[in-house]
TISELUM-163524 format. One record per residue: residue in one letter; x, y, z of N, C-alpha, C in turn. Coordinates in Angstrom, 2 decimals, m for minus. Layout:
# residues N
+--------+---------+---------+---------+---------+---------+---------+---------+---------+---------+
| residu |      nx |      ny |      nz |     cax |     cay |     caz |      cx |      cy |      cz |
+--------+---------+---------+---------+---------+---------+---------+---------+---------+---------+
|      A |       X |       Y |       Z |       X |       Y |       Z |       X |       Y |       Z |
...
+--------+---------+---------+---------+---------+---------+---------+---------+---------+---------+
# end
This chain:
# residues 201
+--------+---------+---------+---------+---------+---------+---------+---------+---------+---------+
| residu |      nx |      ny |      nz |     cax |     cay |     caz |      cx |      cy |      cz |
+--------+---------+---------+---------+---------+---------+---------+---------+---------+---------+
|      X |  m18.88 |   m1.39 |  m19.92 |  m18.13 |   m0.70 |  m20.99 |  m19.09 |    0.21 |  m21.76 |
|      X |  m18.35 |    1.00 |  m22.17 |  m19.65 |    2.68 |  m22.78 |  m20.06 |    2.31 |  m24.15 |
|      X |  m21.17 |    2.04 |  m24.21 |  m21.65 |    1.86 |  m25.92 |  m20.85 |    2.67 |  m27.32 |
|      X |  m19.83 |    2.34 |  m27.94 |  m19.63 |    2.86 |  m29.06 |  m20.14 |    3.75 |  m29.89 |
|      X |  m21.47 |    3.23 |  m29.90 |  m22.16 |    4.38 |  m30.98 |  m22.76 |    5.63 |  m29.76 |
|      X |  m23.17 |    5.73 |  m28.09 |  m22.70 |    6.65 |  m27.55 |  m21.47 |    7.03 |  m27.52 |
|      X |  m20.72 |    7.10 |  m27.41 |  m19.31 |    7.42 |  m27.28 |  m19.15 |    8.51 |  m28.75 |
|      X |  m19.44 |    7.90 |  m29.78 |  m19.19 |    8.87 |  m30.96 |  m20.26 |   10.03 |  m30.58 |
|      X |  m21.52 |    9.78 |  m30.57 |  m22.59 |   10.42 |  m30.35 |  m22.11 |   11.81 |  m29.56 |
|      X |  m21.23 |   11.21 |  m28.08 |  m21.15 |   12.31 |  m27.21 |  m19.92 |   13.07 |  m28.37 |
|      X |  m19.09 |   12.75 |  m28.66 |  m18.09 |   13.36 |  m29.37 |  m18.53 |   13.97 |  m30.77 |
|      X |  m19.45 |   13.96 |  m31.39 |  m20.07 |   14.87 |  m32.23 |  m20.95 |   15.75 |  m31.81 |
|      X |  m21.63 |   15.67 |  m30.59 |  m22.04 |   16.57 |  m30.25 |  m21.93 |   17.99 |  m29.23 |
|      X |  m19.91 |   17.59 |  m29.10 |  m19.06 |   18.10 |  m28.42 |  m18.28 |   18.97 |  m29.78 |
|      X |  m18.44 |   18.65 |  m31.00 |  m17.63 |   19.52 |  m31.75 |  m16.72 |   19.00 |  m32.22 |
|      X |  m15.97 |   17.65 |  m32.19 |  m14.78 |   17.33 |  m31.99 |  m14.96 |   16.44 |  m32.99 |
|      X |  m15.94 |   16.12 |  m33.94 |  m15.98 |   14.95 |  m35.30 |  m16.99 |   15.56 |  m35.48 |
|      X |  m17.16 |   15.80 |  m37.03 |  m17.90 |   16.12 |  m37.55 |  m19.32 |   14.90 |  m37.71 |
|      X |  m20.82 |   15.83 |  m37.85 |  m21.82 |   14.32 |  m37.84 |  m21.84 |   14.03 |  m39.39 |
|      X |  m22.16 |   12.61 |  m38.78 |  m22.29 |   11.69 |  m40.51 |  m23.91 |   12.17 |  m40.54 |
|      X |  m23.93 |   11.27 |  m41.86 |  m25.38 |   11.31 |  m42.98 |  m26.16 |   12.55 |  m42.79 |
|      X |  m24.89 |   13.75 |  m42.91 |  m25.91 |   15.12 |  m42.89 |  m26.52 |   15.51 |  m41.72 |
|      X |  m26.17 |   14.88 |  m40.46 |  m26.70 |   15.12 |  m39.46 |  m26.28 |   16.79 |  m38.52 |
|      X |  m27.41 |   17.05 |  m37.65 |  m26.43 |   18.50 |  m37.46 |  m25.61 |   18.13 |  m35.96 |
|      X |  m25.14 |   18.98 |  m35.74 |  m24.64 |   19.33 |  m34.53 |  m25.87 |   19.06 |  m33.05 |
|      X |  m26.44 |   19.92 |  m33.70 |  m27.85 |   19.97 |  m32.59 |  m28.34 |   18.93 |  m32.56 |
|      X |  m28.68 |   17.78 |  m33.65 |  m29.39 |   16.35 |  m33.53 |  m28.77 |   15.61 |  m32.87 |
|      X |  m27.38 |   15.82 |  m33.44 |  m26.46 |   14.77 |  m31.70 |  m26.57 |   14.94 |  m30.61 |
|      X |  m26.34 |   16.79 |  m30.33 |  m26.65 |   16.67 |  m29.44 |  m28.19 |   16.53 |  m28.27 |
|      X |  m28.80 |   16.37 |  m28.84 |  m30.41 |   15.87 |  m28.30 |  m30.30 |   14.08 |  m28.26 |
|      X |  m29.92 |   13.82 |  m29.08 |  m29.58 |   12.28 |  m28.93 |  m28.61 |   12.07 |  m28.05 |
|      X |  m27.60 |   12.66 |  m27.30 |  m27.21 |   12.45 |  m26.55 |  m27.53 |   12.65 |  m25.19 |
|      X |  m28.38 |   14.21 |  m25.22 |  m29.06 |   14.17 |  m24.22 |  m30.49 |   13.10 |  m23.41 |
|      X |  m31.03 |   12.43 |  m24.84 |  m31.79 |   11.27 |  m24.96 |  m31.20 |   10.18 |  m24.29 |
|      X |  m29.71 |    9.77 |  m24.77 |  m28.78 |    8.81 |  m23.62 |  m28.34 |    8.95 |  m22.06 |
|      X |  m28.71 |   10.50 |  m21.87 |  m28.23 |   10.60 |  m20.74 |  m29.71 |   10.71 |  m19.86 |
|      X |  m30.76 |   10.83 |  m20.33 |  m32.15 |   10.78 |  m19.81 |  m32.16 |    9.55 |  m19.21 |
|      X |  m32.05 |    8.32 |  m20.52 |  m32.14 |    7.12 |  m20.07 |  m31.14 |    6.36 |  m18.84 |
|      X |  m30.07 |    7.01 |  m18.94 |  m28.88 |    6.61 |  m18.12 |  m29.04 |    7.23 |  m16.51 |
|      X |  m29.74 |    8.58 |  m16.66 |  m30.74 |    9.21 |  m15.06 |  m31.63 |    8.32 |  m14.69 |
|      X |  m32.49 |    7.58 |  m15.79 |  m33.75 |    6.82 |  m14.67 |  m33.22 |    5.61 |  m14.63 |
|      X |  m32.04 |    5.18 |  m15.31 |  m31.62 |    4.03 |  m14.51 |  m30.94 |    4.13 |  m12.88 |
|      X |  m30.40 |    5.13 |  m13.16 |  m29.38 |    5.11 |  m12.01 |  m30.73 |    5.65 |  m10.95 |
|      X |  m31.67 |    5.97 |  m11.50 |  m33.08 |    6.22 |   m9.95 |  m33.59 |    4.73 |   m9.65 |
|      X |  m33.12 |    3.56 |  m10.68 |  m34.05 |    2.44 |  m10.52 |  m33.30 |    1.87 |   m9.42 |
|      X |  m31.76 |    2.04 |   m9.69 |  m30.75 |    1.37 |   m9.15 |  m30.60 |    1.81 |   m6.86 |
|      X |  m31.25 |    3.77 |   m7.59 |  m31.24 |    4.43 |   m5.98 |  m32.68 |    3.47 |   m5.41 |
|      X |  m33.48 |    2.83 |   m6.32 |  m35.23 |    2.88 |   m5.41 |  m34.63 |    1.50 |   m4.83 |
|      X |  m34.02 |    0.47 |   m5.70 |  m33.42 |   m0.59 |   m5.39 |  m32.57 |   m0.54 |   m3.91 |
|      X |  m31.97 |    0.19 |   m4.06 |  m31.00 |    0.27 |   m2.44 |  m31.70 |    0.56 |   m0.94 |
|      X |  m32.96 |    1.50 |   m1.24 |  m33.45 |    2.52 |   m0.24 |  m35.20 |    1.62 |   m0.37 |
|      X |  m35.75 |    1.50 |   m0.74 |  m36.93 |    0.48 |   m1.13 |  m37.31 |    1.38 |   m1.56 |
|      X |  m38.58 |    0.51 |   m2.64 |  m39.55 |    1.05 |   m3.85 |  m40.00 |    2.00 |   m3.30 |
|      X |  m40.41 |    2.41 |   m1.76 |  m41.10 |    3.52 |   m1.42 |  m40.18 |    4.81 |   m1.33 |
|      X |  m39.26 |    5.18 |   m1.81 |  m37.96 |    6.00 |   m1.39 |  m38.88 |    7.35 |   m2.62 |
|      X |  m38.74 |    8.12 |   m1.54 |  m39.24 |    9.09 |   m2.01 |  m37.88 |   10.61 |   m3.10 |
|      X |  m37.68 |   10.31 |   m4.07 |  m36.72 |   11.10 |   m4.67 |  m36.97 |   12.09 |   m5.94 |
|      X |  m36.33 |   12.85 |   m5.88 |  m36.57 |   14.25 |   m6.90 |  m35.70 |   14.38 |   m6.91 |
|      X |  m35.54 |   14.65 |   m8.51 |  m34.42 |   14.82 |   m9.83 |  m34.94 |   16.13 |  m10.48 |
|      X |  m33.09 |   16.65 |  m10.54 |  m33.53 |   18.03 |  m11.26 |  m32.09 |   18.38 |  m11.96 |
|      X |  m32.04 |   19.09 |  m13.08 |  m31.24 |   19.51 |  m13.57 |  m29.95 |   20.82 |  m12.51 |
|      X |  m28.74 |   20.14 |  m12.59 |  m28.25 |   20.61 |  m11.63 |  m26.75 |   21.09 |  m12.40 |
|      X |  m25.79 |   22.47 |  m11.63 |  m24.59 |   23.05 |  m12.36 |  m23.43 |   23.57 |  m11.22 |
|      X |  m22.43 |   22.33 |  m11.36 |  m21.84 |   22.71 |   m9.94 |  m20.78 |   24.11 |  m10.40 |
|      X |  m20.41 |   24.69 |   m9.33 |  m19.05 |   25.67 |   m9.40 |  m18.29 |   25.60 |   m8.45 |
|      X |  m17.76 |   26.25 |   m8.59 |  m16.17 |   26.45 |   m7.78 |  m16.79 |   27.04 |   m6.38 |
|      X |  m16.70 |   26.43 |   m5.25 |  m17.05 |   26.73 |   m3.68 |  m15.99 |   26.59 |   m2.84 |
|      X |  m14.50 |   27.08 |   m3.24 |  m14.05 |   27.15 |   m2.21 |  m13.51 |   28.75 |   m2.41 |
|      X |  m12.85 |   29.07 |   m0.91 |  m12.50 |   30.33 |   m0.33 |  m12.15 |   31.36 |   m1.48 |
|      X |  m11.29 |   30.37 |   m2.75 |  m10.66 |   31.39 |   m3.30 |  m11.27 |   31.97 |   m4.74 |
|      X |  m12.41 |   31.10 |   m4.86 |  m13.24 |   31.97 |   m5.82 |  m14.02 |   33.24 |   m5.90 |
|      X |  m14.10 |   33.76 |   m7.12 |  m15.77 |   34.74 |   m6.94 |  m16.99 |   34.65 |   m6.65 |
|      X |  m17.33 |   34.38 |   m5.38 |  m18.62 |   34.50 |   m4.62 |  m19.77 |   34.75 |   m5.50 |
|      X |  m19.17 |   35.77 |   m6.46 |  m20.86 |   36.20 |   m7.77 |  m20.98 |   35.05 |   m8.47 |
|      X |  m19.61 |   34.78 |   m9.42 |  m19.49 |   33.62 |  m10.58 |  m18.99 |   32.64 |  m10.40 |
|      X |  m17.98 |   32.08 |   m9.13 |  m17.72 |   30.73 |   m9.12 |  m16.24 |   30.63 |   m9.92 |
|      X |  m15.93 |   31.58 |  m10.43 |  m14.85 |   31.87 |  m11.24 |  m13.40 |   31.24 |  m10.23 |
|      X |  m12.38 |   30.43 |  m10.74 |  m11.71 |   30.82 |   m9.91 |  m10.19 |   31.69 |  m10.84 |
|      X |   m9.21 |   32.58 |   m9.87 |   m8.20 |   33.26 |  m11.00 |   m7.13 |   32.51 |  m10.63 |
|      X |   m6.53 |   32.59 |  m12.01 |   m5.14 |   31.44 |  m11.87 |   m4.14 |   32.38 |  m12.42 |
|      X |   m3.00 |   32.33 |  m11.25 |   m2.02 |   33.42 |  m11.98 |   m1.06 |   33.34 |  m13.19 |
|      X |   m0.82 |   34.23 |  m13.45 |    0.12 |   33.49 |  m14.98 |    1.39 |   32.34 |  m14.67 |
|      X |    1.16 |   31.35 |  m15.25 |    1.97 |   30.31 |  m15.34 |    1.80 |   29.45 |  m13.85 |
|      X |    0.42 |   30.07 |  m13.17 |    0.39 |   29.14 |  m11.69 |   m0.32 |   28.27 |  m11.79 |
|      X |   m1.17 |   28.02 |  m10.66 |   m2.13 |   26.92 |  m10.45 |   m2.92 |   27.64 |   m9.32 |
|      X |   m4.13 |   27.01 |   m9.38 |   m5.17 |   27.15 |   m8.74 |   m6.03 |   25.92 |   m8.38 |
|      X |   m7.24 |   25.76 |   m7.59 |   m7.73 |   24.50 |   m7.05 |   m9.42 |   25.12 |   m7.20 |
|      X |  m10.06 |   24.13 |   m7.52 |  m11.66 |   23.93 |   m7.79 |  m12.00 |   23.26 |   m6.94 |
|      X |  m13.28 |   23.36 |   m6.30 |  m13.84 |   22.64 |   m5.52 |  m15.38 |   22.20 |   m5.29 |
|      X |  m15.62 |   21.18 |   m5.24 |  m17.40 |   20.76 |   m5.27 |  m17.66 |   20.20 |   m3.77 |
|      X |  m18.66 |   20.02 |   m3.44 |  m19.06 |   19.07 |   m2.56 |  m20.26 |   18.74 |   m3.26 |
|      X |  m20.90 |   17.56 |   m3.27 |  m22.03 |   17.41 |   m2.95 |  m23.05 |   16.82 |   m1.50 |
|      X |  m24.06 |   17.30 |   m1.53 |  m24.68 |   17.47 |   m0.69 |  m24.82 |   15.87 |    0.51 |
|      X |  m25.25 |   16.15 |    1.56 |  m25.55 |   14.55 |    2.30 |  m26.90 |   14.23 |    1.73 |
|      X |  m27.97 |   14.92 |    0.91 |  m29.43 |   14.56 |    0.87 |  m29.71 |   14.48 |   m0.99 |
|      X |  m28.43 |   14.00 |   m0.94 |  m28.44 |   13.79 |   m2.88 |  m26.92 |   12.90 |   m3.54 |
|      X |  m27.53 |   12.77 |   m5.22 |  m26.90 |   12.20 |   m5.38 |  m26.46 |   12.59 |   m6.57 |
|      X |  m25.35 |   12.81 |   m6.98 |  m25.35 |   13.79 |   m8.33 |  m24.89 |   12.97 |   m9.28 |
|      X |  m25.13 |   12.71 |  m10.58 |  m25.49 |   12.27 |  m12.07 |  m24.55 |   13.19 |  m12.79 |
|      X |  m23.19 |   13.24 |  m12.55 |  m22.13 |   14.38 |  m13.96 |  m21.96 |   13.73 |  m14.83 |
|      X |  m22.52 |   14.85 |  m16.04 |  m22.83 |   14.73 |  m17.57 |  m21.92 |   15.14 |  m18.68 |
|      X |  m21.34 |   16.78 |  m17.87 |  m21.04 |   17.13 |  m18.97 |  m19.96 |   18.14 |  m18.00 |
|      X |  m19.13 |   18.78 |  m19.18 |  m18.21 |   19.86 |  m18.27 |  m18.40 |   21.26 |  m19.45 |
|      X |  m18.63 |   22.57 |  m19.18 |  m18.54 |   23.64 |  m19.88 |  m17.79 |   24.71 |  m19.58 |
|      X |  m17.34 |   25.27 |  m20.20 |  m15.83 |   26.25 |  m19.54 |  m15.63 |   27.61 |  m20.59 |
|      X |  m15.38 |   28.72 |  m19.77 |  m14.88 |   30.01 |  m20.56 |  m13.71 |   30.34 |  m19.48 |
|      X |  m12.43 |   30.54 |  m20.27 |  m10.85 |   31.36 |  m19.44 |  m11.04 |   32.29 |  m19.97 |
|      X |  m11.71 |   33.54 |  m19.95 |  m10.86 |   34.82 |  m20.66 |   m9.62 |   35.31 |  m19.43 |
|      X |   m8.89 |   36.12 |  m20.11 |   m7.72 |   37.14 |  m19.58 |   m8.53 |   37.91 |  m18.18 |
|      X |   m8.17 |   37.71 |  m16.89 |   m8.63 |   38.38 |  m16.18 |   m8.66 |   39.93 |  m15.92 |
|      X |   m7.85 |   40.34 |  m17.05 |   m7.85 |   41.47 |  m17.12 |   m8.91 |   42.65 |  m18.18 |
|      X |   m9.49 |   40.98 |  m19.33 |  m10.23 |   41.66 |  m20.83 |  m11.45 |   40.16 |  m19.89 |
|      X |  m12.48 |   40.48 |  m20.04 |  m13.19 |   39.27 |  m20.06 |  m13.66 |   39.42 |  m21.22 |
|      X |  m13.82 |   39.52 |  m21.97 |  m14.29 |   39.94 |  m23.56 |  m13.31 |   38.96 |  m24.47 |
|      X |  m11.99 |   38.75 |  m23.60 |  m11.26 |   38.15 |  m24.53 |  m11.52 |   36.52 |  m24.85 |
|      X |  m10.96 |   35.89 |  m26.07 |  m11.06 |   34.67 |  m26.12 |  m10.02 |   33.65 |  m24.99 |
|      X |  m11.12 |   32.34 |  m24.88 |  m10.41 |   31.49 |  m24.10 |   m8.66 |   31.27 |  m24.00 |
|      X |   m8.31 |   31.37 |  m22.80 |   m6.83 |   31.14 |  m22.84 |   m6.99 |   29.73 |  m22.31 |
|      X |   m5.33 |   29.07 |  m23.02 |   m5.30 |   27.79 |  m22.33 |   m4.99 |   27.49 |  m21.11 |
|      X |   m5.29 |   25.97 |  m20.51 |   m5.00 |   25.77 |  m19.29 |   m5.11 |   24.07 |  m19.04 |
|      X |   m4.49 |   23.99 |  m17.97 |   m4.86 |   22.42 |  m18.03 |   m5.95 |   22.13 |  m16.92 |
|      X |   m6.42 |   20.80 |  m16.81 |   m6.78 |   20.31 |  m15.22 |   m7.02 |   18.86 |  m15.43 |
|      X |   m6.55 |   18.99 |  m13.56 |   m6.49 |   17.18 |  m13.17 |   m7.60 |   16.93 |  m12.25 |
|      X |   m8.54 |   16.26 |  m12.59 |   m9.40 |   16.16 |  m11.23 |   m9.68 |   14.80 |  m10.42 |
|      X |  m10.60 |   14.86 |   m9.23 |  m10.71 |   13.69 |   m8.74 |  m11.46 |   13.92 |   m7.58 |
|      X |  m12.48 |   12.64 |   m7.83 |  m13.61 |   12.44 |   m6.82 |  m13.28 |   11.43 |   m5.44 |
|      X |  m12.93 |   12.52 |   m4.06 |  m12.62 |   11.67 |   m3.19 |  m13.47 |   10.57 |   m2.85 |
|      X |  m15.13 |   10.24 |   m3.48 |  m15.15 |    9.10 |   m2.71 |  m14.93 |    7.81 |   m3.40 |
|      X |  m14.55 |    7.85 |   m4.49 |  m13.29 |    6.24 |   m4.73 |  m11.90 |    6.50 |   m5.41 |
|      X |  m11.91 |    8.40 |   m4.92 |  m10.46 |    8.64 |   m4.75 |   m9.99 |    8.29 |   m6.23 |
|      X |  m10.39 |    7.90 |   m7.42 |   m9.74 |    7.71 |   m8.55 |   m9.49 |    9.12 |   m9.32 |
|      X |   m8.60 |    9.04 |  m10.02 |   m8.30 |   10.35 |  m10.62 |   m8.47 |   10.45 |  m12.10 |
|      X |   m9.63 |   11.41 |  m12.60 |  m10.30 |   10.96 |  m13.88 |   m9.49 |   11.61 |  m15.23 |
|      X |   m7.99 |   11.36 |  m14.89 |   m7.20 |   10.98 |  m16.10 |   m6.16 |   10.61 |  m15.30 |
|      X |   m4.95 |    9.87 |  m16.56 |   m3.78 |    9.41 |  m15.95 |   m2.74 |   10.81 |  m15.65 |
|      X |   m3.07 |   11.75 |  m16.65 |   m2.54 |   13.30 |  m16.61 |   m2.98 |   14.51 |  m16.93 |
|      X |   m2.61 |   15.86 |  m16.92 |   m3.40 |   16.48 |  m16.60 |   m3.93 |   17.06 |  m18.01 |
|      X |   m5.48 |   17.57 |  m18.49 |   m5.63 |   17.64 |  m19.67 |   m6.08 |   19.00 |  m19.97 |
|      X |   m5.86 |   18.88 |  m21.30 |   m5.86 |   20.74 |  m22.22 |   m7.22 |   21.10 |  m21.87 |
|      X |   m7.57 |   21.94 |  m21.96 |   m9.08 |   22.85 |  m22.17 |   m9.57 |   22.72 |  m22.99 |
|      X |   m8.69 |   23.19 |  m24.01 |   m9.23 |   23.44 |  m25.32 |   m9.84 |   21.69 |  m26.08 |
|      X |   m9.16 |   20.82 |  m25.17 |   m9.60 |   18.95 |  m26.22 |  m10.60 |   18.73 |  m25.41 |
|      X |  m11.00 |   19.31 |  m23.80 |  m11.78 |   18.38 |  m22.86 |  m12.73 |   19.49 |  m22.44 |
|      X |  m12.93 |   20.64 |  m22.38 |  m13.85 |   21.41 |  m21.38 |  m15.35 |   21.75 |  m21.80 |
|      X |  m15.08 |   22.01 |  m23.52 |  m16.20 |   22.44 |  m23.97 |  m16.82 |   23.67 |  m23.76 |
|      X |  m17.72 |   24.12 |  m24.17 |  m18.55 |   25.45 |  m23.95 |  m19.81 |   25.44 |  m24.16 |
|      X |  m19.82 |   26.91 |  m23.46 |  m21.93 |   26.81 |  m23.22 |  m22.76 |   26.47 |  m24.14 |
|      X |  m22.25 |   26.11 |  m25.56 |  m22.88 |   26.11 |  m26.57 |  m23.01 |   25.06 |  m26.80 |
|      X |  m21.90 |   24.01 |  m26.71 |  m21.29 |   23.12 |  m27.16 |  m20.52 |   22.29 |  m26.19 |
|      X |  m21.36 |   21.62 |  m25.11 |  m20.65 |   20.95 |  m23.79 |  m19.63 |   19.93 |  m23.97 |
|      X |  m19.06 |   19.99 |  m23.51 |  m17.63 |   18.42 |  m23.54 |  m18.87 |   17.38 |  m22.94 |
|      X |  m19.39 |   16.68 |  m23.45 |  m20.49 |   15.84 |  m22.63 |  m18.98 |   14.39 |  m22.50 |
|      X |  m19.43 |   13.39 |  m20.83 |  m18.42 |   12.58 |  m20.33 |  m19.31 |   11.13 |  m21.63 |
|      X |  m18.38 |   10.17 |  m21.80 |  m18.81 |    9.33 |  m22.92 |  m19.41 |    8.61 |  m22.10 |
|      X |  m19.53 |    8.41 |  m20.47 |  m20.27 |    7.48 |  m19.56 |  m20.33 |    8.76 |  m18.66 |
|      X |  m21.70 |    8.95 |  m18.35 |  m21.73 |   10.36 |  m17.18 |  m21.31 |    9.08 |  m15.52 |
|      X |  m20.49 |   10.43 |  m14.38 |  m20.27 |    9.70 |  m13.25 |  m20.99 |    9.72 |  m12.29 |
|      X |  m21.60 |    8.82 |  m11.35 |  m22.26 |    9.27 |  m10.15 |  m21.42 |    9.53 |   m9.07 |
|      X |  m21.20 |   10.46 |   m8.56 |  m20.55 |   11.00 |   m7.48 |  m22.07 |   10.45 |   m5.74 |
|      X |  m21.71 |   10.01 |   m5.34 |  m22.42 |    9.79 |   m3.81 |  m22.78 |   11.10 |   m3.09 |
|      X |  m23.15 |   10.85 |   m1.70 |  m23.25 |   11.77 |   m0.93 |  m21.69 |   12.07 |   m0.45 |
|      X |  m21.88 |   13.36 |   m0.01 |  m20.87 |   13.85 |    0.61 |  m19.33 |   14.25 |   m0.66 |
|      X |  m19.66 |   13.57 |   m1.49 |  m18.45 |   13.65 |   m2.93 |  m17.79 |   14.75 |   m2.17 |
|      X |  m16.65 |   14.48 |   m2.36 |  m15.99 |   16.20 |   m2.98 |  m14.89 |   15.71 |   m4.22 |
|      X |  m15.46 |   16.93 |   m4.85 |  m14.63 |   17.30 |   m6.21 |  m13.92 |   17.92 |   m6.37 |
|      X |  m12.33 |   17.53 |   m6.29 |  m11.29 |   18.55 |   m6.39 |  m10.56 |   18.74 |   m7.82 |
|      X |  m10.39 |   19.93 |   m8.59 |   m9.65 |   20.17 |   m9.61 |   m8.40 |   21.22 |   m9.45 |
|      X |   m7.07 |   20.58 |  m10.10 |   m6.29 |   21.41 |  m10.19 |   m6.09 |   21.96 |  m11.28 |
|      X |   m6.19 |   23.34 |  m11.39 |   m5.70 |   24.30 |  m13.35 |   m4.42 |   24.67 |  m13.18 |
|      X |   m3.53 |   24.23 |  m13.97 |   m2.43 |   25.10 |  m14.86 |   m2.24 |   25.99 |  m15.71 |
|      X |   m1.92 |   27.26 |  m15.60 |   m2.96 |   28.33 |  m16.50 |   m1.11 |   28.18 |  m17.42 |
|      X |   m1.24 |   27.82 |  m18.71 |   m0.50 |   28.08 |  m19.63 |   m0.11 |   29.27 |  m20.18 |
|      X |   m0.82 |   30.38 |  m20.20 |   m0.05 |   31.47 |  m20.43 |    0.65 |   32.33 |  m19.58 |
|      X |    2.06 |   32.33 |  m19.51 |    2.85 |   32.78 |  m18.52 |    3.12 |   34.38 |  m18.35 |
|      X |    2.26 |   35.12 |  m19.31 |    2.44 |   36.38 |  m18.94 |    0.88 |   37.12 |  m18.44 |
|      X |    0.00 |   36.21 |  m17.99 |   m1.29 |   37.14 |  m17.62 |   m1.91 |   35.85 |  m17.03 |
|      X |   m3.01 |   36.82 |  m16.00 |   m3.95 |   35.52 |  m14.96 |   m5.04 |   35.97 |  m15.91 |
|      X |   m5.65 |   34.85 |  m15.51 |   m6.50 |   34.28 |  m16.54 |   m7.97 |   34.01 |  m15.24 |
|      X |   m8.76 |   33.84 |  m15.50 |   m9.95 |   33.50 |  m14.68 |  m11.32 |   32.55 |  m15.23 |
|      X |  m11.14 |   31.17 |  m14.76 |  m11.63 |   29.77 |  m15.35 |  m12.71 |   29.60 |  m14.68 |
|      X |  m13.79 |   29.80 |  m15.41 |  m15.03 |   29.37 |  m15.31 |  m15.60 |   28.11 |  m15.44 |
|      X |  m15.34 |   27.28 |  m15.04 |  m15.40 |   26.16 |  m14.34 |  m16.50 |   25.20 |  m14.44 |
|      X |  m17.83 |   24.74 |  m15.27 |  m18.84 |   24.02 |  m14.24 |  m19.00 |   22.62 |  m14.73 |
|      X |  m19.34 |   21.93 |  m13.96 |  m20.03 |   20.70 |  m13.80 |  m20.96 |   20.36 |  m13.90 |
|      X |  m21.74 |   19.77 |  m14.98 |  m23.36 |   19.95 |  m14.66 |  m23.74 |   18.51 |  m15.42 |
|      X |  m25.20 |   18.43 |  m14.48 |  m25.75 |   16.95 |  m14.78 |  m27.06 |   16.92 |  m13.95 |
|      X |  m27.71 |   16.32 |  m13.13 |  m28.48 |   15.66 |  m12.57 |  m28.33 |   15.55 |  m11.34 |
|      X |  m29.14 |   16.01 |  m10.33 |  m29.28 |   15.91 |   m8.81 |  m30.10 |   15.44 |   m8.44 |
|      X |  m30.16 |   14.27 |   m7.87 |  m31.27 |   13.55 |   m6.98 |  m31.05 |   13.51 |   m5.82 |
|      X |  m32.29 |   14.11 |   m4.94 |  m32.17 |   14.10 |   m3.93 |  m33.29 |   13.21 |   m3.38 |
|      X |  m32.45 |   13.25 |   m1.78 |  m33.27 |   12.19 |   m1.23 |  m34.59 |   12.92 |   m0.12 |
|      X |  m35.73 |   13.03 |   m0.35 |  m37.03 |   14.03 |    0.02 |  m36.61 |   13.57 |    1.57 |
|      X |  m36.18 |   12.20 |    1.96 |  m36.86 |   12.43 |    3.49 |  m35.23 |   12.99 |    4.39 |
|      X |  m34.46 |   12.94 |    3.88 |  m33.15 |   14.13 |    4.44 |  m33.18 |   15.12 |    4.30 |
|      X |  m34.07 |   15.85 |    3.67 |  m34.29 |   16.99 |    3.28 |  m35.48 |   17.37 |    3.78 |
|      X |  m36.68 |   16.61 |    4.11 |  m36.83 |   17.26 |    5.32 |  m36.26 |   17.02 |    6.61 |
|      X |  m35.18 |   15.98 |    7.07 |  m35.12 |   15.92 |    8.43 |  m33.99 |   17.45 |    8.61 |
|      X |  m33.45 |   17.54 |    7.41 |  m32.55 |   18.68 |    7.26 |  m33.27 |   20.19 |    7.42 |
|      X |  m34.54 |   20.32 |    6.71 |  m35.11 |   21.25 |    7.65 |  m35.91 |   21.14 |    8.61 |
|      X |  m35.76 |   20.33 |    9.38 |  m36.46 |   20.41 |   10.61 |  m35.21 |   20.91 |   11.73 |
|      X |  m34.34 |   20.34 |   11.56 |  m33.30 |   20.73 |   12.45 |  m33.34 |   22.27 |   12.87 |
+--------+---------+---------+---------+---------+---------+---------+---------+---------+---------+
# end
């Protein structure tokens, strides 16, 4: 069960409660990033545990996007037509293990990118225990966060090898497509000796 006083922690430093005893914005959020440090070298104690003490692994700050067909190849963007839906997509890799922390998001009007965020919803879910990380599908504006100011998760998830991450958006405004910038970001550990048998191939 997720520690309480993390749980507020991540939610003040998401914007969404103001901090007590004068605290800023920025101090939460470093203290939260402090929880999620500690919560990375556990989950490496837990990988050395499975693979033995000698398991050779490297961790690095990592930012997934949108990789399937129907995105922008430059930005990862994907466009959702007015009042449609659209689909997000991740994989992660066979020679890692990814650590998601946090989610950050900009919709402008695909027509103004200058403009402010439009709403939208999304439902997502990690095929490899297939659970779906809400019961329905949720606003942008309560869950996505921004570059400034990340939606950090109140327990970050480990996704396995091979994950895939599928999201569906509902773009709420029914008279213009909109284009959802999308990312995922957290922690990638990879595993050194798949990575080289991966380039040796």
């Amino acid at each position: 069960m997720a520690d309480p006083a993390m749980i507020a922690a991540a939610t003040r430093a998401a914007g969404r409660m103001p901090a007590d005893d004068g605290a800023s914005a920025a101090y939460q959020m470093r203290q939260m990033l402090e929880e999620i440090r500690r919560g990375n070298m556990a989950v490496l104690k837990e990988l050395r545990k499975e693979r033995g003490e000698d398991a050779e692994l490297m961790e690095q700050w990592y930012v997934y996007t949108d990789e399937s067909n129907v995105s922008d190849p430059i930005t990862g963007s994907v466009l959702v037509p007015a009042g449609g839906r659209a689909s997000w997509t991740a994989t992660v890799s066979d020679s890692s293990v990814f650590y998601a922390c946090y989610i950050t998001n900009r919709s402008p009007l695909d027509a103004d990118p200058t403009s402010p965020n439009q709403p939208y919803t999304w439902h997502g879910v990690a095929q490899s225990d297939d659970l779906q990380w809400s019961n329905r599908p949720l606003h942008s504006d309560a869950t996505t966060g921004s570059g400034e100011r990340p939606h950090f998760f109140p327990r970050p998830r480990i996704l396995r090898e091979k994950t895939q991450v599928q999201i569906e958006f509902l773009n709420l405004n029914p008279a213009d497509d909109i284009r959802v910038f999308f990312n995922l970001g957290g922690w990638k550990i990879y595993f050194l000796e798949k990575l080289v048998a991966t380039a040796r191939q």
